[in-house]
C-alpha positions as CSV (number, residue, x, y, z in Angstrom):
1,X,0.0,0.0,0.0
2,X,1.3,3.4,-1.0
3,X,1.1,5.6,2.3
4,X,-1.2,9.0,1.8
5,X,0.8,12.1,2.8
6,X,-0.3,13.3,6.4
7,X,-1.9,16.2,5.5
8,X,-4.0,14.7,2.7
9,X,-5.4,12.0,5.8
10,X,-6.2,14.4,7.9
11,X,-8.3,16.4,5.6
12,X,-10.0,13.2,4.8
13,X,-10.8,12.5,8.0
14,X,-11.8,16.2,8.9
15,X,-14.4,15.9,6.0
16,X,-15.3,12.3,7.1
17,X,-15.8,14.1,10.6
18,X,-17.8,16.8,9.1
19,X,-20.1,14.6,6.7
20,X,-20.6,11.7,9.8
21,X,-22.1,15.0,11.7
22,X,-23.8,16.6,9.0
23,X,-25.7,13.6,8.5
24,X,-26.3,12.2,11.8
25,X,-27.8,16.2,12.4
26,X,-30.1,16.5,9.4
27,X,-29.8,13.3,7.3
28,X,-30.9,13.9,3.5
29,X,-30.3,13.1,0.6
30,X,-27.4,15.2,-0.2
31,X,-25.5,14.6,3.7
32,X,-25.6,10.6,2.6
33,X,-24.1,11.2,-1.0
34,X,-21.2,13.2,0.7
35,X,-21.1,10.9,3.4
36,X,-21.1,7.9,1.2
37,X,-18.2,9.6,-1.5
38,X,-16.0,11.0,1.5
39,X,-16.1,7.2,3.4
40,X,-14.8,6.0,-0.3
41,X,-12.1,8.3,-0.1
42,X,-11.3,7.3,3.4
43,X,-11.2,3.7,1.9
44,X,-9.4,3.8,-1.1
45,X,-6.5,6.2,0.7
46,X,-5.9,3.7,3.6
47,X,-6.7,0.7,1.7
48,X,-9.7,-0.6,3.5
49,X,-13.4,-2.3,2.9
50,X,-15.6,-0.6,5.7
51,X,-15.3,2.9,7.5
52,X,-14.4,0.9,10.1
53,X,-11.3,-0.8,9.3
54,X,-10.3,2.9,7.4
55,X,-10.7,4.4,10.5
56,X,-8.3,1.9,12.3
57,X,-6.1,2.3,9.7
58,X,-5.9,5.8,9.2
59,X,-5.7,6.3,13.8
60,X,-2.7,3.7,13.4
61,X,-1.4,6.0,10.0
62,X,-1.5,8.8,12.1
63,X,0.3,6.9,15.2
64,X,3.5,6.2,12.4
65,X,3.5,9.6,11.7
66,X,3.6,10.4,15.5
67,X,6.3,8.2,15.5
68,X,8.9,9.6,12.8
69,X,8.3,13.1,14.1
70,X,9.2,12.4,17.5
71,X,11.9,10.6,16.3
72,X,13.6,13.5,14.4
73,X,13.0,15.7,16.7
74,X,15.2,13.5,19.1
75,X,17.6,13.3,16.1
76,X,17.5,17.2,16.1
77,X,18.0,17.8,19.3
78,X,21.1,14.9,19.3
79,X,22.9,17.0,17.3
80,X,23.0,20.2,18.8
C-alpha cells in the first residue's frame, strides 16, 4: 500500500468528521451522497473495505506519523 501524505489524511478525516455530523444532524439526501463519496475516499486512501477498518487504519497512520516526528525531533536535538 502506498502511504497518503499526512496532510492529505487528515483532511480526509476532517471531511469524514464533518459529513458523519452533517448527517447524523439532518440526514438527506445530499448529507448521505457526501457521506457515502467521503467514506470511499477514506477507503481507497488507507486501503480498506468498511469505514471501520479505514478508520483503524488511518488512527494507526497517524500513530507512524507520530512516530517519525518524534523521532527527528530526538535526532534534532542529538545533534545540537
Amino acid at each position: 500500500m502506498i502511504l497518503p501524505a499526512e496532510k492529505e489524511l487528515r483532511a480526509v478525516l476532517a471531511r469524514f468528521a464533518q459529513a458523519r455530523i452533517d448527517h447524523d444532524v439532518r440526514p438527506t439526501g445530499r448529507t448521505s451522497r457526501a457521506l457515502d463519496d467521503v467514506t470511499y475516499t477514506l477507503c481507497v486512501i488507507t486501503g480498506a473495505r468498511t469505514a471501520e477498518e479505514a478508520l483503524r487504519t488511518a488512527d494507526a497512520l497517524l500513530a507512524r506519523y507520530a512516530d517519525r516526528t518524534s523521532a527527528a525531533q530526538d535526532d534534532e536535538t542529538l545533534a545540537a
